[in-house]
C-alpha positions in Angstrom: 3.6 -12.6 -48.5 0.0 -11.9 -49.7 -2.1 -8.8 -49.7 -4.3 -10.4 -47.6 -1.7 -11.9 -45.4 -0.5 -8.3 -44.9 -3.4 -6.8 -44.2 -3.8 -9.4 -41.5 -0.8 -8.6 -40.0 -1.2 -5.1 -40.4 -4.4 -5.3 -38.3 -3.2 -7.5 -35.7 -0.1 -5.3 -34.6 -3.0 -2.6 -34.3 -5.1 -4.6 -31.8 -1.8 -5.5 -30.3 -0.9 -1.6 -30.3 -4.5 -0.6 -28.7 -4.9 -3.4 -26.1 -0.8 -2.5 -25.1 -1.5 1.1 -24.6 -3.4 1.1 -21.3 -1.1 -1.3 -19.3 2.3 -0.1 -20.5 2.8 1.9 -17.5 1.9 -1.3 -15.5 3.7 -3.4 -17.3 7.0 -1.5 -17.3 6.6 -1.0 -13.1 6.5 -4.7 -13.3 9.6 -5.0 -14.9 11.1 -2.6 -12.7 10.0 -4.5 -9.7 11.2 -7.8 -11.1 14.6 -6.6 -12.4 15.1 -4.1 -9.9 17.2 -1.7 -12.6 15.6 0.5 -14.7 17.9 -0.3 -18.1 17.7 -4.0 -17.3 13.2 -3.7 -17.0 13.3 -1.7 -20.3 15.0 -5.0 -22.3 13.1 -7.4 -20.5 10.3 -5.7 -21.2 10.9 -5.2 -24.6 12.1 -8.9 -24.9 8.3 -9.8 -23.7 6.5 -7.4 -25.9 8.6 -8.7 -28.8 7.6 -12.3 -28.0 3.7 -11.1 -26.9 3.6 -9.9 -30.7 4.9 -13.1 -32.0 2.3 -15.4 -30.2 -0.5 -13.2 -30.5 -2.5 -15.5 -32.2 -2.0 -17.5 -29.3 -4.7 -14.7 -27.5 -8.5 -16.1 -26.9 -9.9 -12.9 -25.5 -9.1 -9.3 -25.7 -10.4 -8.8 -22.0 -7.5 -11.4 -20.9 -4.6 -9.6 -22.4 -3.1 -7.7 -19.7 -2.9 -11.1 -17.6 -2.2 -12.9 -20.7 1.0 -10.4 -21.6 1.9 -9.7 -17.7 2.8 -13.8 -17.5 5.2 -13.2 -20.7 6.7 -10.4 -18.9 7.2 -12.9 -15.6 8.2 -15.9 -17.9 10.6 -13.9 -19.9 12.3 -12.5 -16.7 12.3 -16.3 -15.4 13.9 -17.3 -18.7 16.7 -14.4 -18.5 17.3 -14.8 -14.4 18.4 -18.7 -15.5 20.3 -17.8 -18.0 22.3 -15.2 -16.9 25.0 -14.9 -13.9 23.4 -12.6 -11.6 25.6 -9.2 -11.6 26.5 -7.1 -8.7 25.8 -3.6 -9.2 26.5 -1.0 -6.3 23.4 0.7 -4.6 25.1 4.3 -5.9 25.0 3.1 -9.2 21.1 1.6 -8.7 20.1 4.7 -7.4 21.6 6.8 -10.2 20.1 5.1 -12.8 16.6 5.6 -11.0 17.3 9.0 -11.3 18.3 9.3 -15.2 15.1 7.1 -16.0 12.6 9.4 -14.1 14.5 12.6 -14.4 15.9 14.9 -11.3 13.2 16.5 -10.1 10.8 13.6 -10.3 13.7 11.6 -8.3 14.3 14.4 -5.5 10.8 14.6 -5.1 10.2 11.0 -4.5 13.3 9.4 -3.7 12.4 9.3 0.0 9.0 7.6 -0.1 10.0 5.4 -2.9 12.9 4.2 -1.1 10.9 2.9 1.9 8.5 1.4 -0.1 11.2 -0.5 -2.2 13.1 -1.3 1.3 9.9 -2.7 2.2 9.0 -4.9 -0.5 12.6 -5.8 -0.6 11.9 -7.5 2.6 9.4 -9.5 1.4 10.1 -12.8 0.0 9.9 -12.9 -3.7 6.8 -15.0 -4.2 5.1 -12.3 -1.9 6.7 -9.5 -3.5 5.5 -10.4 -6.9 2.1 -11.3 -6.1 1.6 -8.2 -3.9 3.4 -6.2 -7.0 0.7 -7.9 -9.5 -2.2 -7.4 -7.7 -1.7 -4.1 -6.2 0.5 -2.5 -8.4 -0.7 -3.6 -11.6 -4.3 -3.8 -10.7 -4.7 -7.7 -11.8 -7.3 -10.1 -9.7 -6.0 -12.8 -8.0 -7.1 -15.1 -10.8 -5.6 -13.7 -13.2 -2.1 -12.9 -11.0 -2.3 -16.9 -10.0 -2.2 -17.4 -14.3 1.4 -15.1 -14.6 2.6 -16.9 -11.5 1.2 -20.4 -12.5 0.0 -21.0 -9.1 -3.4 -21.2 -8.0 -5.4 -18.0 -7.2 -5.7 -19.2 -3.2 -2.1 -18.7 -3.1 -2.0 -15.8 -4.3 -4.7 -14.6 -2.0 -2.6 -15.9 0.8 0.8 -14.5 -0.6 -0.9 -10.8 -1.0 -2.7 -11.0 2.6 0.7 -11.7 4.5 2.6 -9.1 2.0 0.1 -6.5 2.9 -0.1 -7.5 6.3 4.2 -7.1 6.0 3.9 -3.8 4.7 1.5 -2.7 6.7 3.5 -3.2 9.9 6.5 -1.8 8.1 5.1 1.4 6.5 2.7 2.3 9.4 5.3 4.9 11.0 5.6 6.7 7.2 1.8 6.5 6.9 1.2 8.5 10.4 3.9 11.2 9.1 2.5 11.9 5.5 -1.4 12.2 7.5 -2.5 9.2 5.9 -3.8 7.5 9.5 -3.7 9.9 12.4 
């Protein structure tokens, strides 16, 4: 390898680096959501990053890369979900490992609201469930949630209108208690 390929590289992995940094978080709930394990959204996610480095050439624009890495996330998840036999785990041992990936207090603290939220989406059907999670959780517009979906972004207007609408008649007893709507 040359110095100057070396230097290229060197300066790519940086851009990668900066333009990862702020959707990380998102990215990772993303995983979470998909996988529904916290050990199992930490591989996949690290599966996609891997691969997002690898193909980063492949980027046009640095404003598109959260939609752009968000659809390796989704695809590498599709890929794995094939692949694999699906594996029952217990709901004792889902909940546990919630708790060692956020830490015990964190997991007291929010085990009760996060719990009806996830019984909530978990109602949802799954293409509803992962628009809903994309656009609302990770804070992408419909356009770009339609591109890590490979649908078009009318669907996923439609898919996010009846998941909120879903959730919405779901969570509106929780909202009343916590003083959100009176």
């Amino acid at each position: 390898m040359s110095l100057r390929d070396a230097l290229h590289r060197r300066r790519q992995r940086m851009r990668f680096e900066r333009l990862l940094a702020p959707c990380l978080d998102g990215l990772y709930r993303f995983a979470c959501q998909l996988e529904r394990d916290p050990v199992s959204a930490e591989d996949l996610l690290q599966q996609a990053l891997v691969t997002a480095l690898d193909r980063f050439d492949q980027l046009r624009e640095d404003a598109a890369f959260r939609a752009w890495v968000s659809r390796i996330v989704y695809r590498s998840w599709q890929n794995r979900r094939s692949r694999r036999a699906e594996v029952l785990v217990l709901p004792h041992e889902l909940e546990r490992r919630r708790a060692l990936a956020i830490g015990p207090d964190a997991a007291c603290a929010d085990r009760r609201l996060g719990a009806r939220i996830s019984q909530a989406l978990d109602l949802l059907p799954a293409n509803q469930a992962e628009a809903v999670w994309l656009v609302d959780g990770m804070g992408l517009q419909f356009s770009e949630a339609a591109e890590v979906l490979g649908v078009r972004p009318g669907t996923v207007a439609s898919r996010v209108a009846r998941a909120r609408a879903a959730l919405r008649a779901d969570l509106i007893d929780l909202a009343h208690e916590r003083g959100v709507l009176r």
